[in-house]
C-alpha positions as CSV (number, residue, x, y, z in Angstrom):
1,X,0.0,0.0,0.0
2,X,1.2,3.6,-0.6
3,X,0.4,6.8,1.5
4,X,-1.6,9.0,-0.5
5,X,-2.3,12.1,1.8
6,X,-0.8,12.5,5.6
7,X,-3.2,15.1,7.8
8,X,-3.7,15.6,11.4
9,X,-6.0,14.1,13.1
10,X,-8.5,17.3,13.8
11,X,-9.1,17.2,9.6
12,X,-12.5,15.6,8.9
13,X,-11.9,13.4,6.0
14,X,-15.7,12.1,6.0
15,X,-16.8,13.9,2.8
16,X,-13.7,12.9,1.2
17,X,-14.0,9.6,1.7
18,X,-17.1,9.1,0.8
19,X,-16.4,10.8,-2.6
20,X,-13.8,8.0,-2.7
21,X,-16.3,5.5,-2.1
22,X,-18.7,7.2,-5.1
23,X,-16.1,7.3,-7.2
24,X,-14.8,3.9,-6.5
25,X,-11.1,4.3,-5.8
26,X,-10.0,1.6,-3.3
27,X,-8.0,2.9,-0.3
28,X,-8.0,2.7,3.2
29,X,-7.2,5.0,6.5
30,X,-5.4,4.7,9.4
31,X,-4.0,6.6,12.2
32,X,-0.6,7.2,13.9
33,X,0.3,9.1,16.3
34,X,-1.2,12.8,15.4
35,X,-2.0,11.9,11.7
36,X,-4.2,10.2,9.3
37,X,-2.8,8.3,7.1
38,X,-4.7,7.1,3.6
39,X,-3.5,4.5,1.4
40,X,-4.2,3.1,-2.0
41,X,-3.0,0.2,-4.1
42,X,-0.5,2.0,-6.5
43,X,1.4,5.3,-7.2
44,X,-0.8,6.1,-10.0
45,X,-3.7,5.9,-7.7
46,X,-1.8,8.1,-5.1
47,X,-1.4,10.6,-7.4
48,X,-4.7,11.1,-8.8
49,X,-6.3,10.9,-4.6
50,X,-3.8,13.8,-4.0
51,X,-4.8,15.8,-7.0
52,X,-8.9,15.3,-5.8
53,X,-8.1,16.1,-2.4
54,X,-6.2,19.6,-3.6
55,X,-9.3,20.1,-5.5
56,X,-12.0,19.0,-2.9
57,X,-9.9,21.6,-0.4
58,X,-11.0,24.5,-2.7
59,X,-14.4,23.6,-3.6
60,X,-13.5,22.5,-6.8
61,X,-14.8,19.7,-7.5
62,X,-18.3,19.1,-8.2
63,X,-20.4,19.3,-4.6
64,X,-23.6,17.4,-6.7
65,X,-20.8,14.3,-6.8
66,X,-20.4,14.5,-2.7
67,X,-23.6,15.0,-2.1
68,X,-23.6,18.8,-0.6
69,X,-25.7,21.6,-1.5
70,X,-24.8,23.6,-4.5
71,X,-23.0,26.8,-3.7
72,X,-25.5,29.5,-4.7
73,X,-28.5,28.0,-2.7
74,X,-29.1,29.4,0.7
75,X,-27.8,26.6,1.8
76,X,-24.8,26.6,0.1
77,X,-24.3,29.9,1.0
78,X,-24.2,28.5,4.3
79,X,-21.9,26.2,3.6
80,X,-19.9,28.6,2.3
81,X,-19.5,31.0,5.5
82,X,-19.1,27.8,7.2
83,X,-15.7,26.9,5.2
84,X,-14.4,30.4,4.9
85,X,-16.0,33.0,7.1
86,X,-12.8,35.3,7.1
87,X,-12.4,35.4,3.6
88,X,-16.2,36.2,3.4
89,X,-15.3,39.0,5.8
90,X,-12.8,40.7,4.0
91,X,-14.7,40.5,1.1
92,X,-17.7,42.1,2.5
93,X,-15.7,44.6,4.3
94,X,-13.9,45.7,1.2
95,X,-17.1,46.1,-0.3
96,X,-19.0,47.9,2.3
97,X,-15.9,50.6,2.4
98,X,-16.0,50.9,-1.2
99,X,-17.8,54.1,-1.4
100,X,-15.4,55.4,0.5
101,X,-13.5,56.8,-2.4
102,X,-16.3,57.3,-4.8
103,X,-15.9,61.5,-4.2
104,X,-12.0,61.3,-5.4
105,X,-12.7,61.9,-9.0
106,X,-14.3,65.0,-8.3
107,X,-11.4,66.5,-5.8
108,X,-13.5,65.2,-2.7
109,X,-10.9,63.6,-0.6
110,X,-12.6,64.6,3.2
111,X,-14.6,62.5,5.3
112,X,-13.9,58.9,6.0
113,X,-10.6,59.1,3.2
114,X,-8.9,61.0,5.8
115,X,-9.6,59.3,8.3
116,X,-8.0,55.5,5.9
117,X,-5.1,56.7,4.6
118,X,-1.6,55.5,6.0
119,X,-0.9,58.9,6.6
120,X,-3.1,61.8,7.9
121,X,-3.3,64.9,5.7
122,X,-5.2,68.2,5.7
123,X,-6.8,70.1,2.7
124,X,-5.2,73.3,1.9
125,X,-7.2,75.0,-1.2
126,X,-7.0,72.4,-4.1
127,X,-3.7,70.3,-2.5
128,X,-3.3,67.8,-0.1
129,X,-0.9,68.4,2.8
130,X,0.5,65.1,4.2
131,X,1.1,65.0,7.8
132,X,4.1,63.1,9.0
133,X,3.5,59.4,9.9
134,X,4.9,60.0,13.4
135,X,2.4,62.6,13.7
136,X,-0.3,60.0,13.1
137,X,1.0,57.8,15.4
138,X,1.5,60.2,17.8
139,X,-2.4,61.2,17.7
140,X,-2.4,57.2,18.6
141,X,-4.0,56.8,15.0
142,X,-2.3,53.4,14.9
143,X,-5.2,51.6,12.4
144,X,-3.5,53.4,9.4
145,X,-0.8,50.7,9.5
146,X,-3.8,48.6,8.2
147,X,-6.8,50.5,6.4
148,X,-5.6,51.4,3.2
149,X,-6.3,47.5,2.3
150,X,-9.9,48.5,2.3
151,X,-9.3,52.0,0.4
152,X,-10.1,50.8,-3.6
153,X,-10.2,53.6,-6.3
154,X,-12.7,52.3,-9.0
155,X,-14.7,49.1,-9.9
156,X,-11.9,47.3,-11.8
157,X,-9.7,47.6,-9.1
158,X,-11.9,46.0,-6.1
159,X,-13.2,43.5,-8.0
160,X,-9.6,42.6,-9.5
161,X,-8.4,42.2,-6.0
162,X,-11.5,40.7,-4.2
163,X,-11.4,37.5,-6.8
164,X,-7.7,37.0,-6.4
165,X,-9.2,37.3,-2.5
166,X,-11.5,34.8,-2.7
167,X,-9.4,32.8,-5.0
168,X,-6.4,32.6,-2.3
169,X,-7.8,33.7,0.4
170,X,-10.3,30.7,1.2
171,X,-7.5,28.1,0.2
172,X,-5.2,29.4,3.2
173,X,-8.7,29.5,5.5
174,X,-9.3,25.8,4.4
175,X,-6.1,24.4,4.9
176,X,-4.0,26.2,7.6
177,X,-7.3,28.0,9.1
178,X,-8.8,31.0,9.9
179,X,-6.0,32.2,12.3
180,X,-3.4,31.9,9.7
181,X,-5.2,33.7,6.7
182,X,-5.6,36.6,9.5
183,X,-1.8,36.9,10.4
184,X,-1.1,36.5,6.6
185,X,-3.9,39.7,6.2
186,X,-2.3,41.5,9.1
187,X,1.1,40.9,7.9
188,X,0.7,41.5,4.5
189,X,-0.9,44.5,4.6
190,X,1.3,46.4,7.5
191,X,4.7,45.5,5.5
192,X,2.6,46.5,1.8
193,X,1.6,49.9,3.2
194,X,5.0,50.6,5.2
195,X,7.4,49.7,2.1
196,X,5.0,51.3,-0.5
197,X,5.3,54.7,2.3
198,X,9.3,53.9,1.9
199,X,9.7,53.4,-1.8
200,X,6.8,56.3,-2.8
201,X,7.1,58.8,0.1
202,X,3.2,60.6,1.2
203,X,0.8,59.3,-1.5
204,X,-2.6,58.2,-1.6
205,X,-3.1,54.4,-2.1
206,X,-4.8,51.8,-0.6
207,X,-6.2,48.0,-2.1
208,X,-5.8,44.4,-1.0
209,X,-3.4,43.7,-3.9
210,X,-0.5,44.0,-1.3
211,X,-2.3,41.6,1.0
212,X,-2.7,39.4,-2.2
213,X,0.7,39.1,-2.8
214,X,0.9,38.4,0.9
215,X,-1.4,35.5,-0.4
216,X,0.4,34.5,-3.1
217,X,4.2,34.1,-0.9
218,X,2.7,32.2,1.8
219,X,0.8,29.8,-0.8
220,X,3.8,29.3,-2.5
221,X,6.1,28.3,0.0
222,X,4.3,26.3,2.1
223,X,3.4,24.5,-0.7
224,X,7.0,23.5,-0.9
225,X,7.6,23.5,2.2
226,X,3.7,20.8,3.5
227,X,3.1,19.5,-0.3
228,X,1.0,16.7,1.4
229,X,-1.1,19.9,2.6
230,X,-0.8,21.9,-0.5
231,X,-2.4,25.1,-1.4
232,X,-3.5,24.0,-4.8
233,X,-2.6,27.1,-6.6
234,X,-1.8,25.9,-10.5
235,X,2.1,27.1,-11.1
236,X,1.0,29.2,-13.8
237,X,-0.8,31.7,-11.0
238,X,2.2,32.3,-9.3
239,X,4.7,33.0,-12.7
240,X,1.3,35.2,-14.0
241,X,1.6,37.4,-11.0
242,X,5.3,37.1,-10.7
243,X,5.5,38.3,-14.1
244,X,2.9,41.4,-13.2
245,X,4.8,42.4,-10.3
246,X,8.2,42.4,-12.3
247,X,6.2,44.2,-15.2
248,X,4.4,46.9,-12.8
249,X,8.6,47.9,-12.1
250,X,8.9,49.0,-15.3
251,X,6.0,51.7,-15.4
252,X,4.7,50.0,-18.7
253,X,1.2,48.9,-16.7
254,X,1.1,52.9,-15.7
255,X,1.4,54.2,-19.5
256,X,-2.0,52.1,-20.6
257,X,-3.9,54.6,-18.3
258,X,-5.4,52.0,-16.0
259,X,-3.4,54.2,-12.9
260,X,-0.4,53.9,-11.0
261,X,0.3,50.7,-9.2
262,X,1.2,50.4,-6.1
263,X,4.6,48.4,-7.0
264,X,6.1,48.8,-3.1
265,X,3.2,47.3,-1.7
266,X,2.9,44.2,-4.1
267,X,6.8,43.5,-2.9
268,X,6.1,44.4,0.8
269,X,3.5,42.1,0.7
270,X,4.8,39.1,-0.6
271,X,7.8,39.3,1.3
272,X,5.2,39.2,4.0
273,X,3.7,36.5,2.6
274,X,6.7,34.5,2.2
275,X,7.8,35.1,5.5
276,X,5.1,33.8,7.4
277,X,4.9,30.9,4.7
278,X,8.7,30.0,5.5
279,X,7.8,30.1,9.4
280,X,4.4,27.9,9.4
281,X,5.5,25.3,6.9
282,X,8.9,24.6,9.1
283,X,7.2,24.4,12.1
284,X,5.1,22.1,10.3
285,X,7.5,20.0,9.5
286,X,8.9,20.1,12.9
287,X,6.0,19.1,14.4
């Protein structure tokens, strides 16, 4: 027999299994120590269970085939804040704060904006006067660090970022847990915003594409790092956004008129991302 997937004990495999049962793949499970162990006849078979199981982690495969309600019945729905409330949460928050910026167009930058921004600023006629980030933090405005991942200027930019959010995000909730996706959030976003305040000086930005990046590190290395607990991000994903980031460095994305990227904080944040991804996989492994 050959071990096809190794997980603790505290994942329940039930569903799983059963779609094993359905789909009538001969295996078997037992336990030692602190993990489950299933095994099937052959590597070929091993191979395919551990390409089902990435897919069953992330919804993809068909729920009608294990027997759960589809995803856009109430009940599904359900389901869905049941598998990945945080992600559902940043999602919704994102949204909710959207109209935040719907005045900046026009030259309306008051209100709520000044209150988002990693640094606070006063109006003076038709400029903007940054204040300096110690004097933010002196005033004990210490959320700034963080809210600028729920400032989005326009409707191509929040629903760019809040698929890749969805996308990511609820494949970190699934298999490492809510906890983790929320230090990777936290995380990625404080180091986006601070090295996109070093490399850009006062500026107005703000978006999850920092935290995404954050995402996309952690997903990649601890996918190297736990493969039997893989992300399940294709490899494609991460050289299509490795190539954006390395692209957005030129200033060629600027030029088509879609706006400035925020270049620091898609670095900051993956070095976030990768961070926490090096320190969760190896103690992991260690454990």
């Amino acid at each position: 027999m050959i071990a096809a997937l190794e997980l603790g004990r505290e994942v329940d495999l039930g569903p799983f299994i059963r779609y094993l049962v359905q789909q009538r793949i001969p295996h078997r499970v037992t336990e030692q120590g602190e993990q489950q162990v299933l095994w099937v006849g052959s590597e070929e078979q091993a191979m395919r269970v551990h390409e089902l199981y990435q897919r069953f982690q992330t919804g993809a495969l068909e729920v009608s085939s294990m027997d759960q309600p589809s995803r856009w019945t109430p009940r599904g729905l359900l389901t869905a804040v049941r598998r990945y409330p945080l992600t559902l949460v940043l999602i919704a928050l994102n949204v909710v704060m959207f109209p935040v910026t719907a005045g900046i167009d026009t030259g309306d930058v008051s209100g709520m904006l000044q209150l988002m921004t990693f640094q606070g600023f006063v109006i003076q006629g038709p400029y903007i006067e940054f204040l300096s980030l110690d004097q933010s933090l002196a005033a004990g405005e210490y959320w700034r660090l963080l809210s600028p991942m729920l400032l989005h200027f326009g409707w191509l930019h929040i629903v760019f970022n809040m698929l890749w959010v969805w996308e990511i995000g609820r494949r970190i909730e699934v298999v490492n847990g809510l906890s983790v996706l929320l230090l990777v959030t936290l995380v990625g976003s404080l180091l986006s915003n601070v090295t996109q305040y070093l490399m850009s000086g006062p500026s107005l930005f703000g978006g999850m594409s920092g935290v995404v990046f954050g995402y996309l590190g952690f997903a990649l290395v601890w996918s190297r790092l736990v493969p039997g607990r893989t992300i399940g991000l294709a490899p494609g994903i991460y050289i299509f956004m490795l190539i954006y980031l390395a692209i957005g460095f030129t200033g060629a994305i600027d030029l088509l008129g879609l706006g400035s990227l925020a270049n620091g904080a898609h670095l900051g944040g993956l070095i976030a991302g990768v961070l926490v991804g090096t320190v969760a996989g190896l103690l992991r492994r260690s454990g």
